[in-house]
C-alpha positions as CSV (number, residue, x, y, z in Angstrom):
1,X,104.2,52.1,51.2
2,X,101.3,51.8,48.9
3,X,101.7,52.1,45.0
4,X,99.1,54.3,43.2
5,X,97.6,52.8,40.5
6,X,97.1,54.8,37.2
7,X,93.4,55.3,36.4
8,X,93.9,53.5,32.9
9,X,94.7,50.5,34.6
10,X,92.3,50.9,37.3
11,X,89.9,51.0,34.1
12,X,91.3,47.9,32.6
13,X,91.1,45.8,35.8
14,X,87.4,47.3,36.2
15,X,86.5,46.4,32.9
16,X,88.2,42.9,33.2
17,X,85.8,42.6,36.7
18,X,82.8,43.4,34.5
19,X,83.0,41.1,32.0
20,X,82.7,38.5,34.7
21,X,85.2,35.8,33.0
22,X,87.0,35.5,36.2
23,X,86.7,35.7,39.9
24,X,87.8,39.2,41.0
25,X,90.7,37.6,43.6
26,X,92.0,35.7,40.0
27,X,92.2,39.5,38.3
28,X,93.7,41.0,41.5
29,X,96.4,38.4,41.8
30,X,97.1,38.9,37.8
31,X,97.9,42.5,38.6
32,X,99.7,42.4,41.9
33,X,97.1,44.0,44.1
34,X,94.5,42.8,46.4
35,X,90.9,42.1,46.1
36,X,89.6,44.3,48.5
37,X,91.4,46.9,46.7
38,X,88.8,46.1,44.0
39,X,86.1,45.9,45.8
40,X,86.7,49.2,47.3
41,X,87.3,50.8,43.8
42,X,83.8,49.4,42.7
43,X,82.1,50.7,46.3
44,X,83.9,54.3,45.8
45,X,82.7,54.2,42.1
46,X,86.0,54.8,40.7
47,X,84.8,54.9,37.1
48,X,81.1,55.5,37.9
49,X,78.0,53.5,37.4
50,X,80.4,50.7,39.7
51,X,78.1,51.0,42.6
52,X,75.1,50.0,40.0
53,X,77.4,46.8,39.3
54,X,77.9,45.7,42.7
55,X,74.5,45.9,43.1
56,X,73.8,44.1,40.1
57,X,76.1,41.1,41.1
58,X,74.6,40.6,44.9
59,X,71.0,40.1,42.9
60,X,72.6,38.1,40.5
61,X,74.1,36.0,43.1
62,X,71.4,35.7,45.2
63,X,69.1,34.8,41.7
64,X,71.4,32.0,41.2
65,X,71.0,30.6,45.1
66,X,67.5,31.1,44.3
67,X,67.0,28.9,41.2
68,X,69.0,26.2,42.8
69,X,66.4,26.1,46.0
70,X,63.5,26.0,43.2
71,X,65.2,23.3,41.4
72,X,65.9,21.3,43.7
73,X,62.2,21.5,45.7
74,X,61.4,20.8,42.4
75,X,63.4,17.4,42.3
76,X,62.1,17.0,45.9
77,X,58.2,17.2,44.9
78,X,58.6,14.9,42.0
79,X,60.2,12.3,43.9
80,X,57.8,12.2,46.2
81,X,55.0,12.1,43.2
82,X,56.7,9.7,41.7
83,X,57.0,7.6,44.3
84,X,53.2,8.2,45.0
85,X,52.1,6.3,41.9
């Protein structure tokens, strides 16, 4: 049987999720539950604005993959520059 979770504490672990210091599997293990039982507080918008934050952390995700590609086409072009003169 499944333990409800008081909202306080939903809002801590939330809060905890925002700040972004740890991986959300790290928090859920700290308090006993599950990631996905996270992630579906977030989707539900448990303390509202959440959906805004998933959102948020795709893109910022996805930024991060992208700056990586740049950087290292980047590395790419100027090796082959460099090795053009």
């Amino acid at each position: 049987m499944a333990t409800s979770i008081p909202n306080d504490i939903r809002e801590q672990i939330l809060a905890q999720v925002r700040e972004g210091k740890d991986k959300v599997s790290v928090i859920a293990e700290q308090h006993g539950i599950s990631s996905r039982t996270i992630y579906g507080w977030l989707s539900k918008g448990v303390s509202g604005g959440n959906r805004d934050w998933l959102d948020n952390n795709r893109l910022r995700k996805e930024n991060a993959q992208l700056k990586q590609m740049i950087g290292e086409l980047m590395l790419e072009k100027n090796g082959r520059k460099n090795q053009n003169d």
